[in-house]
C-alpha positions as a Markdown table, in Angstrom:
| # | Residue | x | y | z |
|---|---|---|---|---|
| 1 | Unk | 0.0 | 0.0 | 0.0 |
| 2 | Unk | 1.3 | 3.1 | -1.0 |
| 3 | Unk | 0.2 | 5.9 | 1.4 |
| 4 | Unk | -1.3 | 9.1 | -0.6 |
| 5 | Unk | 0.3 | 12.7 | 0.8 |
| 6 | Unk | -2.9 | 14.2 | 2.1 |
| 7 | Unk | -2.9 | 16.1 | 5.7 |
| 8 | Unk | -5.5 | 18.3 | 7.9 |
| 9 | Unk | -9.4 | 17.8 | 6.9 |
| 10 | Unk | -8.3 | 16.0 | 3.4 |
| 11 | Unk | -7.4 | 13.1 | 5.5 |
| 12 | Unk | -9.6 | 13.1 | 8.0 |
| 13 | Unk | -12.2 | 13.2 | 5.4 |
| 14 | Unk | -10.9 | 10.4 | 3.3 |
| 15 | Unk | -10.2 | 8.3 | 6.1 |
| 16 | Unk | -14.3 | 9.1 | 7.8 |
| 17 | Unk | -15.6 | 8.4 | 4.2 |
| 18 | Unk | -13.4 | 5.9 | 4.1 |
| 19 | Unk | -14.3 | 4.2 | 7.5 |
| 20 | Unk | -18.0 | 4.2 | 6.4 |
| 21 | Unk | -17.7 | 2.3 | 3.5 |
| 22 | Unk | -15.6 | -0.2 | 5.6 |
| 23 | Unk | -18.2 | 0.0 | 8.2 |
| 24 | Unk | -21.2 | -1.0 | 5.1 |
| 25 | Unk | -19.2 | -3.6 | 3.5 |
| 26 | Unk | -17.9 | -5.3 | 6.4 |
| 27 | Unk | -20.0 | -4.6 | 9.1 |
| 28 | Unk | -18.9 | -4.0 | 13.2 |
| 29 | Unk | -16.4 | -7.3 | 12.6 |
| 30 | Unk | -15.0 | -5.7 | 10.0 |
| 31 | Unk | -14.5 | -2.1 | 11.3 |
| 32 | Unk | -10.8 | -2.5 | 11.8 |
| 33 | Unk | -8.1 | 0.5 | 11.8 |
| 34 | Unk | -6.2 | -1.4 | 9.8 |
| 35 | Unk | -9.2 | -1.9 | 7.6 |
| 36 | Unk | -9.8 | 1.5 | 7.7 |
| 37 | Unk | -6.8 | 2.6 | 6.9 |
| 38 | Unk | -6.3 | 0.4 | 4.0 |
| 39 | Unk | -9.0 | 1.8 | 2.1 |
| 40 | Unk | -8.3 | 5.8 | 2.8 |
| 41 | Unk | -4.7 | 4.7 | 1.5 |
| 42 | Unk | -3.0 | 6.1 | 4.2 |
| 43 | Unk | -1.1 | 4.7 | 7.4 |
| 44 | Unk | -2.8 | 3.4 | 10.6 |
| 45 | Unk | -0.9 | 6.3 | 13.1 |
| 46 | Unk | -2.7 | 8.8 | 11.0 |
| 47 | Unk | -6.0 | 7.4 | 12.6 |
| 48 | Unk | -4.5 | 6.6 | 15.9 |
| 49 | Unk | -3.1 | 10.4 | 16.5 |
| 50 | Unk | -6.9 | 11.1 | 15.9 |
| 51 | Unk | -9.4 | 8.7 | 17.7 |
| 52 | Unk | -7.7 | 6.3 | 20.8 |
| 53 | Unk | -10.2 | 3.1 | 20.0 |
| 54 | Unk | -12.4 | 1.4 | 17.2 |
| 55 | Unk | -15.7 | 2.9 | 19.2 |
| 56 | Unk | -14.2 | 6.4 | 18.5 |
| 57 | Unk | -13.0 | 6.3 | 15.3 |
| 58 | Unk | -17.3 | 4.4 | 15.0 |
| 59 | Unk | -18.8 | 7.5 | 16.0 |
| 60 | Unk | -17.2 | 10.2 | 14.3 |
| 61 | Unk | -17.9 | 8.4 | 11.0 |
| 62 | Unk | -21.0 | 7.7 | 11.8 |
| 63 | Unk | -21.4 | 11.9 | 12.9 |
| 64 | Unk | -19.5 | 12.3 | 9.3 |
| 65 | Unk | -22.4 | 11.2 | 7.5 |
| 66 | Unk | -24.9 | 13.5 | 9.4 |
| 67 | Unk | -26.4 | 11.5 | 12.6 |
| 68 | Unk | -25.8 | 14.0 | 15.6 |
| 69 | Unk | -26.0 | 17.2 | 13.6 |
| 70 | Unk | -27.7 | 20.3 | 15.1 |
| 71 | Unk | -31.1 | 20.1 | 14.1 |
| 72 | Unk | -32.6 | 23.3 | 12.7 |
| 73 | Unk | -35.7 | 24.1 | 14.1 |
| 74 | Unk | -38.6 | 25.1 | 12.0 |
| 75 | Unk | -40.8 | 28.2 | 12.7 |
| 76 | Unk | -43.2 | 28.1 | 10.0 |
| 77 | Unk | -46.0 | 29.5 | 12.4 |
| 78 | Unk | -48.0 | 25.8 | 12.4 |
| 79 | Unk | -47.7 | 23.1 | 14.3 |
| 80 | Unk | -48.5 | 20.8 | 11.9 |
| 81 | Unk | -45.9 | 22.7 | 9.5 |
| 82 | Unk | -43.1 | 22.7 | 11.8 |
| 83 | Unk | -43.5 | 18.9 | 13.0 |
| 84 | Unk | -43.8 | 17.8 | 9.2 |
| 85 | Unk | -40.3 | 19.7 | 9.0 |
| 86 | Unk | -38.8 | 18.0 | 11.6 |
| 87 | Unk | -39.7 | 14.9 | 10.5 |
| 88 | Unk | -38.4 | 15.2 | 6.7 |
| 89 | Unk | -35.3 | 16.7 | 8.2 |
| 90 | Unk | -34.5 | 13.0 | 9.7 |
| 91 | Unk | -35.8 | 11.8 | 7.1 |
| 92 | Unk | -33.0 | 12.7 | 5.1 |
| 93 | Unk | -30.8 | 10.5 | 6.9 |
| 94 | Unk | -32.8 | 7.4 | 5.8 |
| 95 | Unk | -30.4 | 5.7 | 3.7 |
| 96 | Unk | -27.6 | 6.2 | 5.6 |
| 97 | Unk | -30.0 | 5.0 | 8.4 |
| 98 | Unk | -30.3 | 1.8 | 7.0 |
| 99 | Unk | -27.2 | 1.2 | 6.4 |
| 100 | Unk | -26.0 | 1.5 | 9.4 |
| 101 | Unk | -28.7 | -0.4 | 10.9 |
| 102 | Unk | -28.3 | -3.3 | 8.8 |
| 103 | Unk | -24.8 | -3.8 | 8.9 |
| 104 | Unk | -23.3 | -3.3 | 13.1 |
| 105 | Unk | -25.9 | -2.4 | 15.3 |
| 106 | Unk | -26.1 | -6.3 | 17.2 |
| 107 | Unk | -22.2 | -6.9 | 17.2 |
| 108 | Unk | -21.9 | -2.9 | 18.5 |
| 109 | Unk | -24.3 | -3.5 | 20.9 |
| 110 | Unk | -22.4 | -6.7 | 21.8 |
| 111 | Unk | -18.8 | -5.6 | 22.2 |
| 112 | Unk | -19.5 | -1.7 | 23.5 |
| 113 | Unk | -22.3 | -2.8 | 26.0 |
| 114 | Unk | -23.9 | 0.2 | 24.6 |
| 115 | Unk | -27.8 | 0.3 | 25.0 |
| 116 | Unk | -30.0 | 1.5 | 22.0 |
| 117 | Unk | -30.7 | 4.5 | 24.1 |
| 118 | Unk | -27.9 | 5.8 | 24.8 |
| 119 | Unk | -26.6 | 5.4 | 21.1 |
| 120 | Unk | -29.9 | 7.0 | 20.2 |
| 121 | Unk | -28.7 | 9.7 | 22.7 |
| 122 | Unk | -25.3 | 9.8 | 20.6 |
| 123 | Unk | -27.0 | 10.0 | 17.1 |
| 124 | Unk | -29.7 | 12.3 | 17.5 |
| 125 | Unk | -28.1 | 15.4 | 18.8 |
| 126 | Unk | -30.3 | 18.0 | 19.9 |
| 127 | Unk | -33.4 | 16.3 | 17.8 |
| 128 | Unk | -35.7 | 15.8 | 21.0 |
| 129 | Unk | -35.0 | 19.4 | 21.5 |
| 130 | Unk | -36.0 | 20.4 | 18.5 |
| 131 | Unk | -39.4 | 18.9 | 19.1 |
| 132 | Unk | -39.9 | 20.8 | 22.7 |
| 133 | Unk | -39.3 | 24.2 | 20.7 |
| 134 | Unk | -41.6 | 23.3 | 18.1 |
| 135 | Unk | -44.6 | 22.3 | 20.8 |
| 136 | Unk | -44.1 | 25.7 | 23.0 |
| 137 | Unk | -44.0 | 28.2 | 20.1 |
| 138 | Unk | -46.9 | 26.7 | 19.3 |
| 139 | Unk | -48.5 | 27.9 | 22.8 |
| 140 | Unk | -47.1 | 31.0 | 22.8 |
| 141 | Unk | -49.1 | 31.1 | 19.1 |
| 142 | Unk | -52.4 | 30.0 | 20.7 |
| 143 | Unk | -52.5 | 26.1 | 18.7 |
| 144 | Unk | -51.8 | 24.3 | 21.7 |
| 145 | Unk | -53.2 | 24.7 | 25.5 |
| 146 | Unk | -50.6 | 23.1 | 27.4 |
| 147 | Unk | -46.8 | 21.0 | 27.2 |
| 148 | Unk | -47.5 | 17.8 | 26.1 |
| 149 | Unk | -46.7 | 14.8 | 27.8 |
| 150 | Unk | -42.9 | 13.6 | 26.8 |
| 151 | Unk | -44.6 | 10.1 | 25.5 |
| 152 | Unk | -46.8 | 12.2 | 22.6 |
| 153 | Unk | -43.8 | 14.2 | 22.7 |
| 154 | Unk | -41.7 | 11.3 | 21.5 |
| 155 | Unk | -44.0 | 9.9 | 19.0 |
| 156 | Unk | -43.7 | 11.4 | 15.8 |
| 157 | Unk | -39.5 | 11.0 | 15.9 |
| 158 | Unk | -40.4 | 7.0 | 17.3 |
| 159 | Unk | -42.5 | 6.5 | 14.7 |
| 160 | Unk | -40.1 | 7.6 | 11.8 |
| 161 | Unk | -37.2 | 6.0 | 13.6 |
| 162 | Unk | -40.0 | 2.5 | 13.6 |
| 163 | Unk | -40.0 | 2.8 | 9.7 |
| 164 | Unk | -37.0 | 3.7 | 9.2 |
| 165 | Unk | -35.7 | 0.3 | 10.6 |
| 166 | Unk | -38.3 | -1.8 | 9.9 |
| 167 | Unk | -38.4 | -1.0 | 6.1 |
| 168 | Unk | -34.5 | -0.1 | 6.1 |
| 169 | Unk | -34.8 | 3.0 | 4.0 |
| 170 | Unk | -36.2 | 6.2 | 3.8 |
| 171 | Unk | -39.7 | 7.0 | 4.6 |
| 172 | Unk | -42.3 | 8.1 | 2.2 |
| 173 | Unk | -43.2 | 11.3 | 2.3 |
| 174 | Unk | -47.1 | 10.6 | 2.5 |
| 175 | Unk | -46.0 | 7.9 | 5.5 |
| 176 | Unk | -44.9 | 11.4 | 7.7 |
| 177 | Unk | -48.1 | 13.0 | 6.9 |
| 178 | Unk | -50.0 | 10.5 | 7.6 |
| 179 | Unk | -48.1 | 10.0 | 11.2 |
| 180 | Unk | -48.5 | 14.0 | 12.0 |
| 181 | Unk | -52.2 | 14.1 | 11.0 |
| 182 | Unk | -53.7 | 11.0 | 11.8 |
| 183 | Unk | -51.7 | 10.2 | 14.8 |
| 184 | Unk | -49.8 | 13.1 | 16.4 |
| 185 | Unk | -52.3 | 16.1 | 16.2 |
| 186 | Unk | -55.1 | 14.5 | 17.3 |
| 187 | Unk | -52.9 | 13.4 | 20.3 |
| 188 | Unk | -51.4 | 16.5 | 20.7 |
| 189 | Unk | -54.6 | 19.0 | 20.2 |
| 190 | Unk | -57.0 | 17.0 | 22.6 |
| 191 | Unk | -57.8 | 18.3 | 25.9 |
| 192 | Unk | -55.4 | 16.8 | 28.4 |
| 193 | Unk | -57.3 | 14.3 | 31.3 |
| 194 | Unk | -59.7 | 13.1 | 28.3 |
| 195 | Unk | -59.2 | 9.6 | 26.9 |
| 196 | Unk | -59.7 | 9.0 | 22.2 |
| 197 | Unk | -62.9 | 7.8 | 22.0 |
């Protein structure tokens, strides 16, 4: 292997893209440095002067392709409006999403002793944020009488996340409508105390 002159963000970029197509092709067990390295055509020290272990040099490729990003959040002056952004904002990552669900989630799980949670924490940033500032400017604006409760909170993102695994790729755009107007509004708009009937 000869090793390409690259230095700074070029090769930190090439070996992060790099590392992710390890990561699809070979999975977890494949995820090596040495792997890694290989295939951004450049030395291992190069990544061990940047990330000490395999679960480091895991999660800034995995924050490479997007997961963990600030989320923008939406003031489009509806509720509805703003949710729907949200929602077709991690949407976006649904490839990738799939990818990386399919190929190392059970063996990461496995060898880090990482819960789903906290990787969820890890992935989604400030995402759950997002959400609480969506759902109190609509009270301020009068479309809401109260905070929700965090489980109605939750839903919409748990419901796209739900797809998103189950059908490994991105989610239709008519799916997220259908889970903000059929499922979250109504939730969300109802008085609180009452039960759907």
């Amino acid at each position: 292997m000869t090793a390409t002159r690259r230095r700074g963000a070029a090769l930190e970029e090439a070996i992060l893209d790099a590392g992710w197509e390890q990561l699809v092709e070979g999975g977890y067990q494949g995820f090596a440095f040495e792997a890694v390295a290989e295939r951004a055509r450049t030395g291992k020290t190069a990544l061990y002067r940047r990330w000490p272990d395999k679960e480091a040099l895991l999660l800034a490729v995995i924050a490479h392709r997007g997961f963990g990003a600030p989320v923008e959040i939406p003031d489009t002056g509806s509720l509805r409006e703003d949710v729907l952004t949200l929602l077709r904002s991690a949407n976006r990552l649904g490839d990738s999403g799939a990818a990386l669900f399919s190929t190392i989630l059970g063996a990461y799980y496995d060898e880090t002793e990482t819960t789903p949670a906290q990787l969820r924490a890890q992935l989604l940033g400030n995402g759950s944020l997002a959400m609480t500032e969506v759902v109190q400017r609509a009270i301020e604006r009068g479309e809401l009488t109260a905070d929700l409760p965090p489980r109605v909170l939750a839903l919409p993102g748990d419901l796209v996340r739900h797809e998103l695994m189950m059908n490994l790729s991105r989610v239709p755009d008519e799916t997220i409508v259908d889970i903000v107007d059929t499922v979250f509004l109504p939730l969300a708009t109802q008085p609180r105390g009452r039960a759907l009937g």
